[in-house]
Backbone atoms as SQL, in Angstrom:
CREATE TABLE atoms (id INTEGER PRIMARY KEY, chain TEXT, resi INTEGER, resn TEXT, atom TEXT, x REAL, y REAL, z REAL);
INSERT INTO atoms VALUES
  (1, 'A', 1, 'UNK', 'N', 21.627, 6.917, 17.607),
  (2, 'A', 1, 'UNK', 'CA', 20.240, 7.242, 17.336),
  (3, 'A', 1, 'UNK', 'C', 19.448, 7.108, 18.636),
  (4, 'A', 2, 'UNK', 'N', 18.575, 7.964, 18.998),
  (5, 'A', 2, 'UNK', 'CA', 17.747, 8.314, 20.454),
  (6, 'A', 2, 'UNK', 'C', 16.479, 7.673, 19.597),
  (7, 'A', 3, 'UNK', 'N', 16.352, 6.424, 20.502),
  (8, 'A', 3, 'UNK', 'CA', 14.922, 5.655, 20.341),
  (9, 'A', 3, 'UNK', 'C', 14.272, 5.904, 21.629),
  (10, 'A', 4, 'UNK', 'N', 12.745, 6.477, 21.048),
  (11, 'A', 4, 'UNK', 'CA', 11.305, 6.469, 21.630),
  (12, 'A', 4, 'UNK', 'C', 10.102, 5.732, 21.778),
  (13, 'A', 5, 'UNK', 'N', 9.973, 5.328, 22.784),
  (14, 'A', 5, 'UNK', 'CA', 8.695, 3.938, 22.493),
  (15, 'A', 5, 'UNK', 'C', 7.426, 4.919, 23.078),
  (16, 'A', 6, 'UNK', 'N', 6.898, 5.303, 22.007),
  (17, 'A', 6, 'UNK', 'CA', 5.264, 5.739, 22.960),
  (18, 'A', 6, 'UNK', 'C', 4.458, 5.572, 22.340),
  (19, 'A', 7, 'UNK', 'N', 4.515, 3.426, 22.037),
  (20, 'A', 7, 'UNK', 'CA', 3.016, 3.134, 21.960),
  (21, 'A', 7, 'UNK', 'C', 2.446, 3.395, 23.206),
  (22, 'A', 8, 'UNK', 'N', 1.253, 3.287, 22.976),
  (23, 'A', 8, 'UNK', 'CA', 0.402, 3.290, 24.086),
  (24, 'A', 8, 'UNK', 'C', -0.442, 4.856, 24.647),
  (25, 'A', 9, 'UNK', 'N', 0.616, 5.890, 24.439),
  (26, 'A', 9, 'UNK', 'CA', 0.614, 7.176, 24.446),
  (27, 'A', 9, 'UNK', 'C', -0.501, 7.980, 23.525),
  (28, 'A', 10, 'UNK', 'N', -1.019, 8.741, 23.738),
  (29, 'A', 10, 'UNK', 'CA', -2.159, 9.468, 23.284),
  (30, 'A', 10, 'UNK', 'C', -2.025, 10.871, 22.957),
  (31, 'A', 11, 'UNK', 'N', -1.941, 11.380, 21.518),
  (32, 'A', 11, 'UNK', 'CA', -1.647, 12.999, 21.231),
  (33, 'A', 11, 'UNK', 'C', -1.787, 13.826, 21.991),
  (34, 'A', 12, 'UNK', 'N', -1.184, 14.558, 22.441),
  (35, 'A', 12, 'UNK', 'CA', 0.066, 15.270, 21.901),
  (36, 'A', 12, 'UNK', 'C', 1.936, 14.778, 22.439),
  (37, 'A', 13, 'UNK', 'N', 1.312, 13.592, 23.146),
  (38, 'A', 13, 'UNK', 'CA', 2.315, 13.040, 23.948),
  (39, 'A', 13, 'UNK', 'C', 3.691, 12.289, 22.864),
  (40, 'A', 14, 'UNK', 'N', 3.337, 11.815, 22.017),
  (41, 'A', 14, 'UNK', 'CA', 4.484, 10.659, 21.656),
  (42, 'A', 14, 'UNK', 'C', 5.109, 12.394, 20.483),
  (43, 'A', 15, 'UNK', 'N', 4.792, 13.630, 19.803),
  (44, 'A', 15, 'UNK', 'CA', 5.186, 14.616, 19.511),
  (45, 'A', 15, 'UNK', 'C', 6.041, 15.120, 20.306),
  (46, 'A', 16, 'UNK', 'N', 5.616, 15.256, 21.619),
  (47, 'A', 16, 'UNK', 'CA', 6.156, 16.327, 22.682),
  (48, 'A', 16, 'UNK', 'C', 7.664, 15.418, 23.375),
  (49, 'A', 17, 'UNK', 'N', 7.512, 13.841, 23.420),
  (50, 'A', 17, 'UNK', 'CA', 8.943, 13.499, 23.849),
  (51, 'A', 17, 'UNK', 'C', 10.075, 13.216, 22.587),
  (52, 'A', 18, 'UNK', 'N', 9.213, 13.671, 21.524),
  (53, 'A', 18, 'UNK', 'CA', 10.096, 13.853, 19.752),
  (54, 'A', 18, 'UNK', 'C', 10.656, 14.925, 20.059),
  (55, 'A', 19, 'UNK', 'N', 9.927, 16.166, 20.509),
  (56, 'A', 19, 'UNK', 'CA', 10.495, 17.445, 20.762),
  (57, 'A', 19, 'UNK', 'C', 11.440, 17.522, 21.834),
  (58, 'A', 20, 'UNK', 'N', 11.139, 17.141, 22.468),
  (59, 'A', 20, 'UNK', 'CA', 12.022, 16.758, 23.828),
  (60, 'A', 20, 'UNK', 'C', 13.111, 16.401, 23.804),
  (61, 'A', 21, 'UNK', 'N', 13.627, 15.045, 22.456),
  (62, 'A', 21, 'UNK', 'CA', 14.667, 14.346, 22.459),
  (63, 'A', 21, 'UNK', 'C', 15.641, 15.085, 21.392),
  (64, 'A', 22, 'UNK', 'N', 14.759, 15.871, 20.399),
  (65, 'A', 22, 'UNK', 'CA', 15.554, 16.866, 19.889),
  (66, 'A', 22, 'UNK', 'C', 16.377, 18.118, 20.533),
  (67, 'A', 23, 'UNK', 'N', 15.574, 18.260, 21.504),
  (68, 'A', 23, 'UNK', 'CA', 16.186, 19.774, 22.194),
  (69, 'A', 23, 'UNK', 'C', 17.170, 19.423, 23.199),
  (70, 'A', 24, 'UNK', 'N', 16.876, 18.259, 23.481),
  (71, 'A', 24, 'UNK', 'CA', 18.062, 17.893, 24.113),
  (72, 'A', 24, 'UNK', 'C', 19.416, 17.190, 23.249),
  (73, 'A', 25, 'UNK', 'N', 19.349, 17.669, 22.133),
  (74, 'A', 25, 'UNK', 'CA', 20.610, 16.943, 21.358),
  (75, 'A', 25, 'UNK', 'C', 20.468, 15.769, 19.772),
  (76, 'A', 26, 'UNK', 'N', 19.244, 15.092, 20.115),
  (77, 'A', 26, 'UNK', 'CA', 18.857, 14.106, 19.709),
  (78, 'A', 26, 'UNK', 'C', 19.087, 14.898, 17.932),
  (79, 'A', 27, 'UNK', 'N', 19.860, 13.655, 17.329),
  (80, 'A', 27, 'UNK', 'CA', 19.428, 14.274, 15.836),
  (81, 'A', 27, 'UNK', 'C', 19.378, 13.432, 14.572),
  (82, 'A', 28, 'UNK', 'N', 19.146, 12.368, 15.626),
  (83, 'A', 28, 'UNK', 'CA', 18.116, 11.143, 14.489),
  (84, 'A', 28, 'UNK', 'C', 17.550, 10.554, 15.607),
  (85, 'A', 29, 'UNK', 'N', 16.122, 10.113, 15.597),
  (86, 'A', 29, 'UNK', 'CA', 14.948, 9.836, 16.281),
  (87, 'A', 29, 'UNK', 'C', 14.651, 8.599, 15.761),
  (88, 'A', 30, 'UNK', 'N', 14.380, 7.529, 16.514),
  (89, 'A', 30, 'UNK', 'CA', 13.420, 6.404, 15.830),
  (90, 'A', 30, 'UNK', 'C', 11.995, 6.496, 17.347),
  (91, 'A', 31, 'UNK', 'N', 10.709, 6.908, 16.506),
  (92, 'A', 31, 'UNK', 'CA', 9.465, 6.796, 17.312),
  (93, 'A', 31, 'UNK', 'C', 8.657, 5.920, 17.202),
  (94, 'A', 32, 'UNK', 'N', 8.515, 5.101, 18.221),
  (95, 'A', 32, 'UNK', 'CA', 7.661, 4.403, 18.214),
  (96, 'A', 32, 'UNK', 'C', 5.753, 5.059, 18.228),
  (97, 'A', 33, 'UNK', 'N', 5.176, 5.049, 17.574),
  (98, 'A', 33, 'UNK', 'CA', 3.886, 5.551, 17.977),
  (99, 'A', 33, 'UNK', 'C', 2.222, 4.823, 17.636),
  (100, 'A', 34, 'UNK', 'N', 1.514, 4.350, 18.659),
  (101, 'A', 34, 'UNK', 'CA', 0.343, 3.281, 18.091),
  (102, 'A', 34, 'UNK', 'C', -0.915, 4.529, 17.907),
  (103, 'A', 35, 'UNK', 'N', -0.640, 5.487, 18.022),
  (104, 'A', 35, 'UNK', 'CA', -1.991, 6.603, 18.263),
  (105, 'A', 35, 'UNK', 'C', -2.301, 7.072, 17.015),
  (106, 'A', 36, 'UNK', 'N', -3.361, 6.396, 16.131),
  (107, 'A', 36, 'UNK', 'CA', -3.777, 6.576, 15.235),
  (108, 'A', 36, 'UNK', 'C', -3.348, 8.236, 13.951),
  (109, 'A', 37, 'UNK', 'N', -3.446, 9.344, 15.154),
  (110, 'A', 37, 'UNK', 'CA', -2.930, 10.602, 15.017),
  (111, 'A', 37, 'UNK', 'C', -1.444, 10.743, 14.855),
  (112, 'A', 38, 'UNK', 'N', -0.913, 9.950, 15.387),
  (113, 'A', 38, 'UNK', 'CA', 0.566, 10.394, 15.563),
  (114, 'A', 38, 'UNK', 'C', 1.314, 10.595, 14.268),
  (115, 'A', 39, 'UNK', 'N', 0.983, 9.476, 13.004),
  (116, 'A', 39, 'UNK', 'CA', 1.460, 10.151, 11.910),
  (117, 'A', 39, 'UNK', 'C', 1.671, 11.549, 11.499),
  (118, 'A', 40, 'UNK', 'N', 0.493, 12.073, 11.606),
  (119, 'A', 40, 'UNK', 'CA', 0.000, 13.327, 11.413),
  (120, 'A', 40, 'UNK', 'C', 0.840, 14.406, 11.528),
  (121, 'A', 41, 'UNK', 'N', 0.627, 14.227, 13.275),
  (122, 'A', 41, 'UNK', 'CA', 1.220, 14.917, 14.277),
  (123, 'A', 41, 'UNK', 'C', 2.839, 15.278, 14.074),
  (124, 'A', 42, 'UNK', 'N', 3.491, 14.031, 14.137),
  (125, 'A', 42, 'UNK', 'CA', 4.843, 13.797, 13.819),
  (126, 'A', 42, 'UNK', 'C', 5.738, 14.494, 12.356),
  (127, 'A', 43, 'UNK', 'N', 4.273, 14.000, 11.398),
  (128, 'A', 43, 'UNK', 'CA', 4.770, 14.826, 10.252),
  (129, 'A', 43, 'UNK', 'C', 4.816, 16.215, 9.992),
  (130, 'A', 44, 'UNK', 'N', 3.768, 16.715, 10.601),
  (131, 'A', 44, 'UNK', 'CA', 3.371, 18.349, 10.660),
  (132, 'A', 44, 'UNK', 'C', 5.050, 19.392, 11.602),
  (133, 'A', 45, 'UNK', 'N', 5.149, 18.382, 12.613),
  (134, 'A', 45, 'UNK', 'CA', 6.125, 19.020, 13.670),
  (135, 'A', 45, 'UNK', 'C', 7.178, 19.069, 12.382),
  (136, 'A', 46, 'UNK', 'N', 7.808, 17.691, 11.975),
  (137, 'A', 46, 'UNK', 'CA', 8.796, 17.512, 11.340),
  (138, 'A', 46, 'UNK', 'C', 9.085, 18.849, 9.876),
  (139, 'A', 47, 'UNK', 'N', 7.524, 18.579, 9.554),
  (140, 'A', 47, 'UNK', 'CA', 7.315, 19.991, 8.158),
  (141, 'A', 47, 'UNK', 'C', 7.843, 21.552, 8.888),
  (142, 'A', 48, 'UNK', 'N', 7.019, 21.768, 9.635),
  (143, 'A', 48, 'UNK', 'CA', 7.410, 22.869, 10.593),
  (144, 'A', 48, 'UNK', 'C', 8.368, 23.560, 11.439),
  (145, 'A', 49, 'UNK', 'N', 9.451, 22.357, 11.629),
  (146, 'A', 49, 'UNK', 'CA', 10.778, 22.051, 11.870),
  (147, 'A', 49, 'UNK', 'C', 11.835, 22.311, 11.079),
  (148, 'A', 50, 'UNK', 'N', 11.385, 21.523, 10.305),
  (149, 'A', 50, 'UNK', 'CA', 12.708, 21.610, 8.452),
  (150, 'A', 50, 'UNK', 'C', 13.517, 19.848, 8.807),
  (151, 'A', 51, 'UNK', 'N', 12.481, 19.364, 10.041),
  (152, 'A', 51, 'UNK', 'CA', 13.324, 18.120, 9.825),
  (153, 'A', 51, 'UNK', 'C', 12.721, 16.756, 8.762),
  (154, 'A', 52, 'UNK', 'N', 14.018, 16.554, 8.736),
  (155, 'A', 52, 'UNK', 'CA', 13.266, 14.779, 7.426),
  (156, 'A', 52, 'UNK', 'C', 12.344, 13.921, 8.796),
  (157, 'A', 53, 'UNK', 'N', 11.591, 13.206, 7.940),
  (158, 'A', 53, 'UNK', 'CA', 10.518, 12.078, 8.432),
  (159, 'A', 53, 'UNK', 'C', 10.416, 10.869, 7.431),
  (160, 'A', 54, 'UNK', 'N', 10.685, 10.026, 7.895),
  (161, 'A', 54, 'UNK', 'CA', 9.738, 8.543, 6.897),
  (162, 'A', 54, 'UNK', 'C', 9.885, 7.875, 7.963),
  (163, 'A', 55, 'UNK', 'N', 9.040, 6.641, 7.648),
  (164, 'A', 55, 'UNK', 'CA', 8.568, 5.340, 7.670),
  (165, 'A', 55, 'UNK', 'C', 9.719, 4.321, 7.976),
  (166, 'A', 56, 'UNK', 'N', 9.570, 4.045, 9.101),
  (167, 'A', 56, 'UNK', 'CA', 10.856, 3.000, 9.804),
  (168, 'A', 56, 'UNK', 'C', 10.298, 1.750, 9.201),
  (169, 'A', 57, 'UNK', 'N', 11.281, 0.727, 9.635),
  (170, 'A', 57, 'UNK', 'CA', 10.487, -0.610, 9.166),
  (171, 'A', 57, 'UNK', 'C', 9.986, -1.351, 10.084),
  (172, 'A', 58, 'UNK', 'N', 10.418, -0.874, 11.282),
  (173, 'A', 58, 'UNK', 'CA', 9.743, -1.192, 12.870),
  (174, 'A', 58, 'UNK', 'C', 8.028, -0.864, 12.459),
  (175, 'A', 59, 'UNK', 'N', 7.068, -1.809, 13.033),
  (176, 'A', 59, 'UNK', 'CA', 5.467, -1.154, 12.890),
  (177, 'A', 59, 'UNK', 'C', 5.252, 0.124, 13.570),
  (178, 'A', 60, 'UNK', 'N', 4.283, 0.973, 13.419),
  (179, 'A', 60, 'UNK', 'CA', 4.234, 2.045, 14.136),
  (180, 'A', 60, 'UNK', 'C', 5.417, 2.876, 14.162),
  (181, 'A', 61, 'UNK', 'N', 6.299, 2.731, 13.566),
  (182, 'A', 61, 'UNK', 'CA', 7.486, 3.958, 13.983),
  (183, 'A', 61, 'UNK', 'C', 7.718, 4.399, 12.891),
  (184, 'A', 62, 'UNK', 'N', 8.744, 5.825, 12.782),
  (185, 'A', 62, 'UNK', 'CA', 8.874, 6.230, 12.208),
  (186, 'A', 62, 'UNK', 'C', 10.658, 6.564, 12.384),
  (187, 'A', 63, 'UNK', 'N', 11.127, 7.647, 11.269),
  (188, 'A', 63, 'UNK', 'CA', 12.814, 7.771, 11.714),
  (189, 'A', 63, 'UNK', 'C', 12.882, 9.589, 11.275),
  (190, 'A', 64, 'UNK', 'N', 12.776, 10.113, 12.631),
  (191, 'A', 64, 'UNK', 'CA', 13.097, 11.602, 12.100),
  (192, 'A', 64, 'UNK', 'C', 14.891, 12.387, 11.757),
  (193, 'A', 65, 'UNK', 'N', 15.151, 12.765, 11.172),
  (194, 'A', 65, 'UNK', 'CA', 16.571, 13.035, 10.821),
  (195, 'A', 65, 'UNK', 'C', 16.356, 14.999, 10.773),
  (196, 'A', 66, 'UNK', 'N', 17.474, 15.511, 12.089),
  (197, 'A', 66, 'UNK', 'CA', 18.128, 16.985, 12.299),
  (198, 'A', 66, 'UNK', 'C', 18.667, 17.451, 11.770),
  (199, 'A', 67, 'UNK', 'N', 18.268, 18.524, 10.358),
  (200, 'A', 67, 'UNK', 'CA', 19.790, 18.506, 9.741),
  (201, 'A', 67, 'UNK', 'C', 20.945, 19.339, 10.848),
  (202, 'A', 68, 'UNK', 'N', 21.913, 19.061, 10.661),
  (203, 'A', 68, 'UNK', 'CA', 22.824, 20.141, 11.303),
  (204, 'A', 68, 'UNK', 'C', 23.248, 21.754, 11.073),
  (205, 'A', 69, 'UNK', 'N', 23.240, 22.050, 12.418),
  (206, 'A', 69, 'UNK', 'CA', 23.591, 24.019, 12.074),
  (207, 'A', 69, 'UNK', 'C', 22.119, 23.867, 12.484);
């Protein structure tokens, strides 16, 4: 699993190294994110994607899942 820490990070940023870690291979994600937006953000990409999203048990993070193919 490709873990991301971008508390601290400010939209569109902690999205864009989600996208990032996917295109490079990544196909389960754990994100760290403190930017009020980032839920949002994260979920919309993920809807728009076709990838799964929930609620890590880490604060602020989340766990995105690639399906394969």
């Amino acid at each position: 699993m490709t873990r991301i820490d971008a508390r601290g990070m400010r939209c569109p940023w902690p999205v864009v190294r989600l996208a990032r870690a996917v295109r490079e291979g990544a196909a389960e994600v754990l994100i760290l994110a403190d930017d009020p937006i980032a839920p949002g953000e994260i979920a919309a990409l993920a809807q728009a994607r076709g990838w799964g999203v929930e609620a890590a048990d880490e604060p602020h993070g989340w766990h995105v899942s690639v399906p394969a193919g």
